[in-house]
C-alpha positions as CSV (number, residue, x, y, z in Angstrom):
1,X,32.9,46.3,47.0
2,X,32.0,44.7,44.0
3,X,29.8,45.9,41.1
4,X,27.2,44.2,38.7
5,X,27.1,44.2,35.0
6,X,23.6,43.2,33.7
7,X,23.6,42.2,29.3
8,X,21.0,41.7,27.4
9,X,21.1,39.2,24.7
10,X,18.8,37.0,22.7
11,X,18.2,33.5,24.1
12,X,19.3,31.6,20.8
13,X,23.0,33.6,21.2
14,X,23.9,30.6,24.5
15,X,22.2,27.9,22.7
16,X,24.2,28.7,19.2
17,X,27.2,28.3,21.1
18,X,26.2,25.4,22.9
19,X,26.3,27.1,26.3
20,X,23.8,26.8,29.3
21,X,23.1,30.7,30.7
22,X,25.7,30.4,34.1
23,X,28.2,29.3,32.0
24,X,27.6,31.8,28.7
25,X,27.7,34.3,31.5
26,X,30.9,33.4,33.0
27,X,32.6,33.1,29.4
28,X,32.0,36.8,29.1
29,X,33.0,37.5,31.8
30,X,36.4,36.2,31.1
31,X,36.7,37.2,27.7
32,X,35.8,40.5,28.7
33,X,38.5,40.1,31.5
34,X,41.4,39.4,28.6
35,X,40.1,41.9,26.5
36,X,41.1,44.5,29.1
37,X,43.8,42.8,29.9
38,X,45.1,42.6,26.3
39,X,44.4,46.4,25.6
40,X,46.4,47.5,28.5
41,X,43.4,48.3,30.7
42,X,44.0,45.7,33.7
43,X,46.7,44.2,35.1
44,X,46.7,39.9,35.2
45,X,46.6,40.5,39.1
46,X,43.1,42.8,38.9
47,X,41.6,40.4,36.2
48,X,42.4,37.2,38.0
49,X,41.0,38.6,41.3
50,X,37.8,39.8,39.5
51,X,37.9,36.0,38.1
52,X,38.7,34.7,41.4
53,X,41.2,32.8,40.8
54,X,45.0,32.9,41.1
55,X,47.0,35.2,39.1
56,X,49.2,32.0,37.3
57,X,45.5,30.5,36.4
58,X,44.7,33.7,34.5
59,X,48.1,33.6,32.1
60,X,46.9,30.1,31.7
61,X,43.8,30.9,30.5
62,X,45.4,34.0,28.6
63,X,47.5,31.2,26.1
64,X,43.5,29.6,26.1
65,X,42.6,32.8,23.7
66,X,45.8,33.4,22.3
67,X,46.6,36.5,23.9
68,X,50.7,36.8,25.1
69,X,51.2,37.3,28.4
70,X,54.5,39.2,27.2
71,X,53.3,42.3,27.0
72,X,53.6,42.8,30.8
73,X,57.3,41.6,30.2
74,X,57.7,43.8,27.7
75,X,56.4,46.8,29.7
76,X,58.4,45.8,32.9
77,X,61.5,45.8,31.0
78,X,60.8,49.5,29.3
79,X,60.3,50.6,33.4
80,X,63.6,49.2,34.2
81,X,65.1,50.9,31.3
82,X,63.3,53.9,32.4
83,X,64.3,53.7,35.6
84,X,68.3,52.9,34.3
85,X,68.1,56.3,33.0
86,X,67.6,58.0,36.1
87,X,70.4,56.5,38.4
């Protein structure tokens, strides 16, 4: 099931960035999308399927805003360290 997010915003915010409304729409949409995804709050998975679009496309669009897609890597490889631990 999918939810809806309404913002309100002056018209002259899509115009100053050269933006019709679909696509000034769908550009927060994704920045909000690697926002949570930088802060730890999705996973690339969840934010690519909320983007619709394959998981690889995401981390490409990820290096598009400068945000490392290493973090996962270096999260994965504390969890194997974790896990090293307890065998």
């Amino acid at each position: 099931m999918e939810k809806q997010i309404t913002i309100n915003y002056p018209e002259t915010l899509a115009f100053s960035l050269k933006m019709q409304s679909e696509e000034f729409g769908q550009e927060m949409k994704t920045l909000s999308l690697v926002k949570l995804y930088e802060l730890g709050k999705v996973s690339s998975g969840i934010a690519a399927k909320a983007l619709g679009i394959p998981r690889i496309a995401f981390l490409d669009v990820l290096s598009n805003y400068h945000v490392s897609i290493f973090a996962e890597a270096d999260e994965l490889g504390a969890d194997f360290a974790a896990l090293k631990g307890r065998l």
